[in-house]
KEKEZA-381683 format. One record per residue (C-alpha): x, z, y. Coordinates in steps of 0.02 Angstrom, whole numbers, plus 50000, padded with zeros to 5 digits. Layout:
<node><east>X</east><up>Z</up><north>Y</north></node>
...
This chain:
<node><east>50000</east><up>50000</up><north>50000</north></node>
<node><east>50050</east><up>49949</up><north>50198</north></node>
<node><east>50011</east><up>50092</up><north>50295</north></node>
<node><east>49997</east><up>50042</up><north>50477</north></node>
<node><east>49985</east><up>50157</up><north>50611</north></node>
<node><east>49903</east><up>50145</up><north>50770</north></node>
<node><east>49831</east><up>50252</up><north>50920</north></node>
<node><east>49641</east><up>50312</up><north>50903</north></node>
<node><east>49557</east><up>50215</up><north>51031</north></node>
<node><east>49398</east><up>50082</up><north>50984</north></node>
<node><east>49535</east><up>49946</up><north>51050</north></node>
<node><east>49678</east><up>50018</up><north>50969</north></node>
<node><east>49576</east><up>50011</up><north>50815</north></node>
<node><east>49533</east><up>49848</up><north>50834</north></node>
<node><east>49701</east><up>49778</up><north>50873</north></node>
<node><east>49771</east><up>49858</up><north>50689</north></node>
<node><east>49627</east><up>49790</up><north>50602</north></node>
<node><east>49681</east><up>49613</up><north>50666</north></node>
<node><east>49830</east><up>49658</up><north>50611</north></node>
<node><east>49778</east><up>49717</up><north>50423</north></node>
<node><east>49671</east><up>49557</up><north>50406</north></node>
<node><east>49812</east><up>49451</up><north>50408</north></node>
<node><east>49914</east><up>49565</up><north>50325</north></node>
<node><east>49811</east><up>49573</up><north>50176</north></node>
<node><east>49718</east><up>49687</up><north>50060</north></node>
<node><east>49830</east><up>49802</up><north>50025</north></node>
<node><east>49846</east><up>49852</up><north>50209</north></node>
<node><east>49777</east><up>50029</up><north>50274</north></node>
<node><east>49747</east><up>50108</up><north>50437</north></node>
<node><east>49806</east><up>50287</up><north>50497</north></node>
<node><east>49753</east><up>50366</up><north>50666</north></node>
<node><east>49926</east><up>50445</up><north>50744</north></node>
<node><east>49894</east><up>50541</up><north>50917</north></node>
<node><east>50025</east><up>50503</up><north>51071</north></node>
<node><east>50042</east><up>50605</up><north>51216</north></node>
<node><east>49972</east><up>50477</up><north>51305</north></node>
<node><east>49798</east><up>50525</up><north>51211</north></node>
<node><east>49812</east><up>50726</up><north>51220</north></node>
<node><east>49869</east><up>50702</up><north>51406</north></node>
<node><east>49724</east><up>50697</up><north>51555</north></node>
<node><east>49871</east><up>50675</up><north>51686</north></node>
<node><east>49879</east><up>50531</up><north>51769</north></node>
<node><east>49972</east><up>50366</up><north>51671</north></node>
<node><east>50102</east><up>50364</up><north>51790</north></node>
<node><east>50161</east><up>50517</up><north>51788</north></node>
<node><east>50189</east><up>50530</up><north>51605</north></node>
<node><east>50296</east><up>50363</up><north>51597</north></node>
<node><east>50358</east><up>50232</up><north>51499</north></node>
<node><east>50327</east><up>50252</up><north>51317</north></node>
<node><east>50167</east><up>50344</up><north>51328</north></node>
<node><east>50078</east><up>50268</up><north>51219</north></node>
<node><east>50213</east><up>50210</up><north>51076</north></node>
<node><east>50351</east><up>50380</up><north>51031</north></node>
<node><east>50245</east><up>50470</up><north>50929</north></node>
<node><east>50197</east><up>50310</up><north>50823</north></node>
<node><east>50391</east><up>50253</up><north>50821</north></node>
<node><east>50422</east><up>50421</up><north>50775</north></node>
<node><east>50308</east><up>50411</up><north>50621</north></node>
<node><east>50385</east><up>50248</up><north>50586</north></node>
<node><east>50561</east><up>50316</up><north>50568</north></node>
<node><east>50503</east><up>50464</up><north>50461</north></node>
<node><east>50432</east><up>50355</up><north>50341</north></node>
<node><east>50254</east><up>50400</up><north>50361</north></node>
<node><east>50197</east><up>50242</up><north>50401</north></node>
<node><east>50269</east><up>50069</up><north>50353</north></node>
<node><east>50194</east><up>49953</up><north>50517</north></node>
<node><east>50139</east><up>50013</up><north>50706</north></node>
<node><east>50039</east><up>49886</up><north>50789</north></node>
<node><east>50059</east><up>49903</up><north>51016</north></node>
<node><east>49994</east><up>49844</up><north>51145</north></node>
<node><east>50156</east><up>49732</up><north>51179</north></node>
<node><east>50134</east><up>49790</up><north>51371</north></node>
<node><east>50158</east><up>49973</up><north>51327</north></node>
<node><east>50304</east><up>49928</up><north>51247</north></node>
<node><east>50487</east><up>49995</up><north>51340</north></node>
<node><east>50593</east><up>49842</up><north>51353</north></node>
<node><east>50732</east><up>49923</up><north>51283</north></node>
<node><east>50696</east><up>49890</up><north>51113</north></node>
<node><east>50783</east><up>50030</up><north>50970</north></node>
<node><east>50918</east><up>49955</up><north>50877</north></node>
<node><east>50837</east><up>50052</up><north>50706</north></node>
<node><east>50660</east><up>49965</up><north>50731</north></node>
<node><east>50607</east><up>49781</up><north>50775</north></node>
<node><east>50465</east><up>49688</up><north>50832</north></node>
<node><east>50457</east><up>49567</up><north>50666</north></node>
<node><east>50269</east><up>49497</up><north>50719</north></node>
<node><east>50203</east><up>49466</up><north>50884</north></node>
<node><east>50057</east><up>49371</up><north>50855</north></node>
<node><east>49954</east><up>49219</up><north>50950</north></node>
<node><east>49907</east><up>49278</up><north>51121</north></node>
<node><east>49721</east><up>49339</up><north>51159</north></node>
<node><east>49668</east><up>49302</up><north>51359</north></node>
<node><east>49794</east><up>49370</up><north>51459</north></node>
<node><east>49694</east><up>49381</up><north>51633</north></node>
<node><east>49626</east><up>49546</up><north>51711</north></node>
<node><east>49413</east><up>49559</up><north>51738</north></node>
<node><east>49368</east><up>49662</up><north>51873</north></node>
<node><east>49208</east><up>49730</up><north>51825</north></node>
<node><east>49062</east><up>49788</up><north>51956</north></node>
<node><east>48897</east><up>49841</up><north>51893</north></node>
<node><east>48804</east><up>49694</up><north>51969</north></node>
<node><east>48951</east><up>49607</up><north>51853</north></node>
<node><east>48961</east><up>49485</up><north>51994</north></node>
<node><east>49153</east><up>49492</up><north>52019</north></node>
<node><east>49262</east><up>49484</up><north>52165</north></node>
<node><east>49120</east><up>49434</up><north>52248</north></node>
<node><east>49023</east><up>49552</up><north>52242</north></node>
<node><east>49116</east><up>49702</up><north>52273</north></node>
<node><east>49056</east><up>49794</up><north>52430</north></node>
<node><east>49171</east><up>49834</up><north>52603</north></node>
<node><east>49270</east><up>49991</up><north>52551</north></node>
<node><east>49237</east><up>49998</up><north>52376</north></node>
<node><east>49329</east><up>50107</up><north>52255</north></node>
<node><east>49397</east><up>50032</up><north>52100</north></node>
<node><east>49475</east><up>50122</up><north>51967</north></node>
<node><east>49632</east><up>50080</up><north>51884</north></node>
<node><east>49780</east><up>50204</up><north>51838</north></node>
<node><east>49912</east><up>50025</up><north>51861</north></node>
<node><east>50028</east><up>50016</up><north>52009</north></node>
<node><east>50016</east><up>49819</up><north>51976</north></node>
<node><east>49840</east><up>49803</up><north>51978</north></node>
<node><east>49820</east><up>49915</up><north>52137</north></node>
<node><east>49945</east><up>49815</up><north>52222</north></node>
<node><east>49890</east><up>49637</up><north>52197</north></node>
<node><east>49674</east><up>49720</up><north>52229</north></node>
<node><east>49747</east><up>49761</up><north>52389</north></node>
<node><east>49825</east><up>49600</up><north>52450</north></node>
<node><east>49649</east><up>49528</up><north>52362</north></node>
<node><east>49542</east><up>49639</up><north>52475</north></node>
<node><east>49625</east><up>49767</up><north>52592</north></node>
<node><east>49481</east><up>49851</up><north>52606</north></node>
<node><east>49448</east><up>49919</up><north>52432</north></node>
<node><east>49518</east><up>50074</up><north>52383</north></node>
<node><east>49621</east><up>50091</up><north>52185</north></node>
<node><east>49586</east><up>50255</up><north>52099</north></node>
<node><east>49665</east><up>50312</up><north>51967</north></node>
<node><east>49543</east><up>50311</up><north>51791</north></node>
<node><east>49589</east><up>50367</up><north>51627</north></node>
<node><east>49498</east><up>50356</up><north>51467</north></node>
<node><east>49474</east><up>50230</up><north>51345</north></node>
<node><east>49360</east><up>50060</up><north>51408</north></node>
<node><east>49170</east><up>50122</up><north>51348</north></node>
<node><east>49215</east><up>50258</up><north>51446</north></node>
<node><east>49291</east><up>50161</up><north>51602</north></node>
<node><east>49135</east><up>50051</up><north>51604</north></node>
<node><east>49026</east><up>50183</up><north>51604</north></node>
<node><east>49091</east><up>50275</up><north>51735</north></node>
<node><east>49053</east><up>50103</up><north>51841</north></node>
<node><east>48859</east><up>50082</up><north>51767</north></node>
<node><east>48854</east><up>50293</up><north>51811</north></node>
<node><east>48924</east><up>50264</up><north>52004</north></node>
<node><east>49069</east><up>50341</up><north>51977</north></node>
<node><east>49165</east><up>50195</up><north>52044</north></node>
<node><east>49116</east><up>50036</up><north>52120</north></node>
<node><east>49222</east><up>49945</up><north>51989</north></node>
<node><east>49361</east><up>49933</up><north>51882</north></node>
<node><east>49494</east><up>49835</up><north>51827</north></node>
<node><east>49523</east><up>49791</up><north>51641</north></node>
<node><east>49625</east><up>49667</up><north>51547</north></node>
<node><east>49507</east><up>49517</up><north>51458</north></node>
<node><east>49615</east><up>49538</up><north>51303</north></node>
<node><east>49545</east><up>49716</up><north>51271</north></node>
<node><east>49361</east><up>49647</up><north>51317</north></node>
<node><east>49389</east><up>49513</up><north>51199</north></node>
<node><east>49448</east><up>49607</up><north>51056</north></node>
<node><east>49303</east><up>49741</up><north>51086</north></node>
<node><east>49177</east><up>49587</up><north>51078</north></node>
<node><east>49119</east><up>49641</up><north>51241</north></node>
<node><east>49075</east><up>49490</up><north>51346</north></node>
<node><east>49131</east><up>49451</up><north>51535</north></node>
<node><east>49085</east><up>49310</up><north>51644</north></node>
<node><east>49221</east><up>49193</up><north>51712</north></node>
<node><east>49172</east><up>49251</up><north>51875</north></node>
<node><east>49230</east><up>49434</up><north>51816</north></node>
<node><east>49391</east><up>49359</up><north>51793</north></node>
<node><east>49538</east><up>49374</up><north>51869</north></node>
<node><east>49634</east><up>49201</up><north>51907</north></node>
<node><east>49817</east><up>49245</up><north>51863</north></node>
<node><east>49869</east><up>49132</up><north>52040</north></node>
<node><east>49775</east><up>49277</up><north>52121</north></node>
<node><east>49817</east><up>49447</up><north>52005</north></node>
<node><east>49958</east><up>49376</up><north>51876</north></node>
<node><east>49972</east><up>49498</up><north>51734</north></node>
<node><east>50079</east><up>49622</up><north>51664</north></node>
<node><east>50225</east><up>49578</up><north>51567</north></node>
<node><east>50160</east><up>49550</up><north>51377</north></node>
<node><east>49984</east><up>49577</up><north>51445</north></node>
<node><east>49879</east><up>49489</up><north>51285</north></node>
<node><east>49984</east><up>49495</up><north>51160</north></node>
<node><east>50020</east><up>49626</up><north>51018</north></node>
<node><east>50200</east><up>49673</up><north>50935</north></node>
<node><east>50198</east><up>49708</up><north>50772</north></node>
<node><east>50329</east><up>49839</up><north>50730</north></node>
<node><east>50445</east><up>49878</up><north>50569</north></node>
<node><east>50592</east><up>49964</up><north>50522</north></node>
<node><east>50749</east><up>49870</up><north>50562</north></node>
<node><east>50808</east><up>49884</up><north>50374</north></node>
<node><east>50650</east><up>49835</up><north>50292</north></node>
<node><east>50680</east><up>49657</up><north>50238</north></node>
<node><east>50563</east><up>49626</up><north>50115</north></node>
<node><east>50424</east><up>49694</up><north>50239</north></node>
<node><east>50505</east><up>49574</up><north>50358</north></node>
<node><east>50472</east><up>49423</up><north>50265</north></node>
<node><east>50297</east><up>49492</up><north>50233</north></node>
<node><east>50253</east><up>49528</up><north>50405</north></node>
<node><east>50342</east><up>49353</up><north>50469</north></node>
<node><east>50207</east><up>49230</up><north>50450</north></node>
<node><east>50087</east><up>49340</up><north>50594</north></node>
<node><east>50238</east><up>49283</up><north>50706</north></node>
<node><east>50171</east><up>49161</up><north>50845</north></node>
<node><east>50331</east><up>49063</up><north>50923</north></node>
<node><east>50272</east><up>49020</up><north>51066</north></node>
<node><east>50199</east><up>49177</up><north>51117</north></node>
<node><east>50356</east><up>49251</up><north>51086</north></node>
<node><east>50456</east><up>49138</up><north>51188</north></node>
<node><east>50346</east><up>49177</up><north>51318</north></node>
<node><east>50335</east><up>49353</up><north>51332</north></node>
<node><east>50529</east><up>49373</up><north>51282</north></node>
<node><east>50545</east><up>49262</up><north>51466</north></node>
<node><east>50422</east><up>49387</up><north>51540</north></node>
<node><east>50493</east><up>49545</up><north>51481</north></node>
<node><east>50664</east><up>49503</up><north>51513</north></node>
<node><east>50599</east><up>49494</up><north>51700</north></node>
<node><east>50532</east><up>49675</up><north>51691</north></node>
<node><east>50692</east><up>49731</up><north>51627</north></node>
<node><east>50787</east><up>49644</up><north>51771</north></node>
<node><east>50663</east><up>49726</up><north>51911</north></node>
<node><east>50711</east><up>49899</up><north>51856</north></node>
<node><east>50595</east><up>49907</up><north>51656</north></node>
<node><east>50474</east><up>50029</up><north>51760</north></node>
<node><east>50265</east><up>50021</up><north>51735</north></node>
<node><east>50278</east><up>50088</up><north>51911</north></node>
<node><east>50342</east><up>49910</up><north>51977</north></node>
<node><east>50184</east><up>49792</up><north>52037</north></node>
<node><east>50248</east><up>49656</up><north>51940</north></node>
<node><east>50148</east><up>49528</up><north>51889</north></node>
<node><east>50215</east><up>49376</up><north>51761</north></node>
<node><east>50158</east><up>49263</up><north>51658</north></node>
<node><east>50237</east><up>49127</up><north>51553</north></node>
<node><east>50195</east><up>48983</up><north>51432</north></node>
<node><east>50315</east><up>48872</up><north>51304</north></node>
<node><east>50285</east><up>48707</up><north>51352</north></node>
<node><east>50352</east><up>48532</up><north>51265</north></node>
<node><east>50510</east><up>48664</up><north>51213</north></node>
<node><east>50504</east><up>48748</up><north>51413</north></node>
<node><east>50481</east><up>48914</up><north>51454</north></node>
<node><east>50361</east><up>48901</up><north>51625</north></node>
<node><east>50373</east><up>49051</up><north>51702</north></node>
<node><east>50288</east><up>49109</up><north>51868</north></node>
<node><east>50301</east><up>49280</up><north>51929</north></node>
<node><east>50240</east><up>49385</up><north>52091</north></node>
<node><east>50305</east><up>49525</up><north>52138</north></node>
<node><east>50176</east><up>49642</up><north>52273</north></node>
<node><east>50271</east><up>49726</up><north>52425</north></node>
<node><east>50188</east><up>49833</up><north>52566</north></node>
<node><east>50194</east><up>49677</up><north>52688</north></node>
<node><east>50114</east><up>49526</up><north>52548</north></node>
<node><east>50176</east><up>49431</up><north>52399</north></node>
<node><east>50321</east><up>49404</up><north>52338</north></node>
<node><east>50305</east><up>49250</up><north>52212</north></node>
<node><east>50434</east><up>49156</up><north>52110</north></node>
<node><east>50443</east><up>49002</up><north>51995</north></node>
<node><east>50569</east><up>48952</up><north>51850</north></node>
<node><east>50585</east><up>48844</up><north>51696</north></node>
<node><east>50712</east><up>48802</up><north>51562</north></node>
<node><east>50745</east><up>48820</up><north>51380</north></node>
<node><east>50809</east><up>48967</up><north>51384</north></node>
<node><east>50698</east><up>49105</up><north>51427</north></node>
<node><east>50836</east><up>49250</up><north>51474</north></node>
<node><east>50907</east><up>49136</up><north>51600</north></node>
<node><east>50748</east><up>49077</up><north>51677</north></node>
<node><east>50698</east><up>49256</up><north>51692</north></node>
<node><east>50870</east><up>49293</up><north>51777</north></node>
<node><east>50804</east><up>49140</up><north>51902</north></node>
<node><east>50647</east><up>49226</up><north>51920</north></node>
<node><east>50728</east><up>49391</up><north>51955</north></node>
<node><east>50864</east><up>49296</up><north>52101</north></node>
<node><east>50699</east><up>49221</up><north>52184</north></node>
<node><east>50624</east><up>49387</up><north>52200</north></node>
<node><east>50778</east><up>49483</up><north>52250</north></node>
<node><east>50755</east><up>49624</up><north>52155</north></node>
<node><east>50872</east><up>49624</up><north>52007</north></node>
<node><east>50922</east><up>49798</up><north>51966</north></node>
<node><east>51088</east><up>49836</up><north>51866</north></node>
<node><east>51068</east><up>49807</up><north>51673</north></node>
């Protein structure tokens, strides 16, 4: 038996059980808690990694054999005893800002407050609309949404991916355009992760592996890692193979406007470094 661990959440839940599907039958699912899920403190404050030690953890002691992330809530640094071996096709990597007249951008009201616990997302709602105010939510997205329907907030700002995976419909006019709010780093897309010295699980786990996907986010992620590898930076990037180019365009959100930057190439470390010139905010790696 493949014992995969995962966080607790309906989405989290979700996301392994994609993940055991294509594994196979012989694939189970264990609940692990983080300190991201016993936590009520802000995201922020409780860092990089939140969500993901206590299931590497678990991992290295042998108590489970897989842990399927949220590639987003992944550190860049990656530990040299565990490895990514799947990350599979990307789901919709745009943000949905959700009102309760589920209207849009549109239809959110002078002054409105919008909750979201990401730096990013707060940064690129403001250059959107100055006039709305980002408040930091936590909980799991039922509870997000219902804190919207109950008045709680005006809105909120969720990524499509989740939405999808929950089978909870948006319109397009909920979306997001990624010109407008590009996305986190790895926003969409899952990493599937093993112990380094498993081989044979390796090969098992291998055929989940979507190249291009990979090519892309490895582009994207090497920009967070130039920029400093914080959550805290309002980064937004997002990246597509194309005819064997990596497309990347990135925007980075500073107190006076947008920063925004453009690269392409085969090789998707360098046209991150590109990326990272353009916006002028390479930090020391």
């Amino acid at each position: 038996m493949i014992t995969i661990g995962t966080r607790g959440s309906a989405l989290a839940l979700a996301q392994a059980r994609l993940v055991a599907e294509r594994i196979g039958p012989d694939a189970e699912v264990r609940v692990l808690r983080t300190a991201g899920d016993i936590s009520d403190r802000p995201i922020r404050e409780l860092g990089d990694g939140v969500f993901v030690t206590a299931i590497e953890e678990a991992l290295r002691a042998g108590s489970i054999d897989v842990a399927v992330h949220s590639l987003k809530d992944l550190p860049t640094d990656e530990p040299a005893d565990l490895v990514i071996a799947a990350i599979p096709a990307r789901e919709d990597p745009r943000d949905v800002l959700v009102t309760r007249g589920r209207d849009g951008l549109a239809g959110l009201r002078s002054g409105a407050v919008v909750g979201t616990s990401s730096p990013r997302r707060a940064a690129f709602l403001h250059a959107l609309r100055p006039d709305a105010i980002a408040r930091d939510i936590r909980g799991n997205v039922d509870t997000r949404l219902r804190k919207v329907r109950e008045g709680e907030y005006d809105a909120v700002i969720v990524a499509a991916a989740g939405l999808r995976r929950l089978g909870i419909a948006f319109d397009e006019r909920e979306a997001l355009p990624v010109e407008l709010c590009p996305p986190a780093p790895g926003q969409g897309a899952l990493a599937v992760q093993i112990r380094a010295g498993d081989s044979e699980l390796r090969a098992r786990i291998a055929p989940l592996d979507d190249s291009a996907t990979r090519i892309a986010v490895t582009a994207e992620r090497a920009l967070l890692r130039l920029l400093g590898a914080s959550c805290d930076i309002p980064l937004g990037a997002i990246a597509e193979h194309v005819d064997g180019e990596v497309v990347l365009d990135a925007a980075l959100a500073e107190a006076d406007g947008v920063r925004r930057a453009a690269a392409r190439g085969r090789d998707p470390d360098d046209v991150a470094r590109r990326a990272a010139e353009v916006l002028g905010v390479v930090a020391h790696v």
